[in-house]
C-alpha positions in Angstrom: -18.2 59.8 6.1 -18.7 58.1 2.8 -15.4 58.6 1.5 -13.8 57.1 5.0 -16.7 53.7 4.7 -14.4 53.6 1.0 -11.0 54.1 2.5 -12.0 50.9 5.0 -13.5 48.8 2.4 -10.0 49.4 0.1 -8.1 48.6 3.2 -10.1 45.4 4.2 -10.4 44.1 0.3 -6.5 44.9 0.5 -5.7 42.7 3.1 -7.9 40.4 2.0 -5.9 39.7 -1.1 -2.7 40.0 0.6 -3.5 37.2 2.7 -5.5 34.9 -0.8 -1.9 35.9 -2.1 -0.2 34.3 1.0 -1.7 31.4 1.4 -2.0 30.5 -2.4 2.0 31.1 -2.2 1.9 28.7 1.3 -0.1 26.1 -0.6 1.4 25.9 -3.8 4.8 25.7 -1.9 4.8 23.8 1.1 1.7 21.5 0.2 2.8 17.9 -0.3 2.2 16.9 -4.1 2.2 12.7 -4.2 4.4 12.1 -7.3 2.9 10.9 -10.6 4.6 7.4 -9.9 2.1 6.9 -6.5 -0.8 8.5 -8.5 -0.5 5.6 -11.2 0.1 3.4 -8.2 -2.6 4.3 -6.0 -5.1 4.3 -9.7 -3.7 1.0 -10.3 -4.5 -0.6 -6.5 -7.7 0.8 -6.9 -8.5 -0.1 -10.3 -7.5 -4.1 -8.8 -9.5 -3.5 -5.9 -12.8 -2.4 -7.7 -12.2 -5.4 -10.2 -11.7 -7.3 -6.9 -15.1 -6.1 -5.6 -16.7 -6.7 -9.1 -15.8 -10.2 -9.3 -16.6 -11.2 -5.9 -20.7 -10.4 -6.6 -20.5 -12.1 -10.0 -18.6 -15.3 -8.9 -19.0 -18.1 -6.7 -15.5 -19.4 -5.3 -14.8 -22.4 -3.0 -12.2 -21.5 -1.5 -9.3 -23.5 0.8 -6.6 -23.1 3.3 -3.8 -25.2 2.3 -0.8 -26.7 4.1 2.8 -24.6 4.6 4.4 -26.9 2.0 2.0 -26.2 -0.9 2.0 -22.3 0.0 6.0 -22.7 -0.7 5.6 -24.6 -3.8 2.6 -22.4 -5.1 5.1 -19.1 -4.8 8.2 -21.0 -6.2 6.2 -22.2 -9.4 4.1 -19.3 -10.1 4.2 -17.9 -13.2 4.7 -14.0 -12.7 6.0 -11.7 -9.7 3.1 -8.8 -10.0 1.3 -9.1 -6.9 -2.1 -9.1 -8.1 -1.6 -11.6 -10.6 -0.6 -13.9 -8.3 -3.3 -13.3 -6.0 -5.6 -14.0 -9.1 -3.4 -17.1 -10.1 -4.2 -18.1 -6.5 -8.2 -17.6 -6.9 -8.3 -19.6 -10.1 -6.7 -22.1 -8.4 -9.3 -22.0 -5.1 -6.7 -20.8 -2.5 -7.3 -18.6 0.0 -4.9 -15.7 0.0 -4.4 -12.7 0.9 -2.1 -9.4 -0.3 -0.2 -7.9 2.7 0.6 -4.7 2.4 3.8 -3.5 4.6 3.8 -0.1 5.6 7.1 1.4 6.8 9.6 4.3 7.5 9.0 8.0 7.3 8.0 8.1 3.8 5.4 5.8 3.8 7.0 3.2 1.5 4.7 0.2 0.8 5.4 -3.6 0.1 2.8 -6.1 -0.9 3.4 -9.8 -0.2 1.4 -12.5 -0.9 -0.3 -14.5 2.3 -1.7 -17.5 3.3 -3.5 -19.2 6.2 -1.9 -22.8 6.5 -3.6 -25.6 8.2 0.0 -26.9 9.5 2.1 -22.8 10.3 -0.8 -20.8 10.4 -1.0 -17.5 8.4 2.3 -17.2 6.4 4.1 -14.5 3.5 6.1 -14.6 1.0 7.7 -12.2 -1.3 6.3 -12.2 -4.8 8.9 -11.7 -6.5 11.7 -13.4 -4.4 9.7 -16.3 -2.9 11.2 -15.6 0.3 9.2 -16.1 3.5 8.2 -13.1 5.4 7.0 -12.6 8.9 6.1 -8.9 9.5 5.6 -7.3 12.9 5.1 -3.7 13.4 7.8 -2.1 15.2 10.1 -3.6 13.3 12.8 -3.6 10.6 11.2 -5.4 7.1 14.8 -6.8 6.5 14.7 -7.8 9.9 11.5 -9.6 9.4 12.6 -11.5 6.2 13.0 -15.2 7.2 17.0 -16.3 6.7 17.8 -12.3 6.6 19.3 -13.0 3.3 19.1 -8.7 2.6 22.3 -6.5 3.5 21.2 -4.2 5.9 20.1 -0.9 4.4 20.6 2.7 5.1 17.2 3.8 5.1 14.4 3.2 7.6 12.4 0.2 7.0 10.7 0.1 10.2 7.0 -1.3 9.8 4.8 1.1 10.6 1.4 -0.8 9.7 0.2 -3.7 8.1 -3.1 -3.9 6.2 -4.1 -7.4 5.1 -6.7 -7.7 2.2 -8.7 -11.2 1.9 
């Protein structure tokens, strides 16, 4: 009887690491790995963020909603065309803005545009780095959504899948 309780134990601690054996295989394979690129990305966005959050309790800010025309210039004659520094370029100068962040296609790619609430068009983008106008809706092609269409169209999808706005 003893020797048959060892024989089940052997067979059970068997399978057992045939199937720790499987799965680490099915893990290590078919798991989905973000690249180091959207690791530094994602560090960086929430490195910003935190700084964001820091800032906000240590500082008092009056802000303001300004008109379309002075969104246009402030995105024409900024200084830089990293997203975050122009949001900060934007606080030092007391406007209210926002980052955008454009969600779209299959793969999740992400676009950040800088955003304001006009008194005269309401809440407007723009692309930081192009100045061009933007008005995203979900559902839609982003090059679609670019005001003039001045982009060839593309071969891969830039549907927006979700839009996440950050004040």
């Amino acid at each position: 009887m003893k020797n048959k309780t060892i024989k089940k134990i052997d067979v059970f601690l068997a399978f057992l690491i045939v199937i720790l054996i499987l799965s680490h295989f099915l893990l290590s394979n078919f798991l989905i790995v973000p690249k180091k690129e959207e690791l530094d990305k994602a560090e960086d966005e929430l490195e910003f963020l935190q700084e964001l959050e820091q800032n906000y309790h240590s500082k008092t800010y009056i802000y303001s909603d300004i008109t379309y025309d002075r969104a246009v210039d402030f995105v024409n004659s900024s200084k830089t065309t990293n997203i975050h520094d122009i949001f900060i370029e934007a606080e030092e100068q007391s406007l209210y803005s926002a980052i955008v962040e454009t969600i779209m296609g299959e793969n999740l790619l992400m676009y950040e545009l800088i955003g304001f609430n006009t008194t005269d068009k309401g809440f407007v983008c723009f692309e930081p780095d192009t100045a061009y106008e933007v008005k995203p809706e979900m559902g839609k092609r982003y090059i679609d959504c670019v005001v003039g269409q001045p982009y060839l169209n593309n071969t891969f999808n830039d549907t927006i899948r979700d839009i996440l706005i950050i004040w």
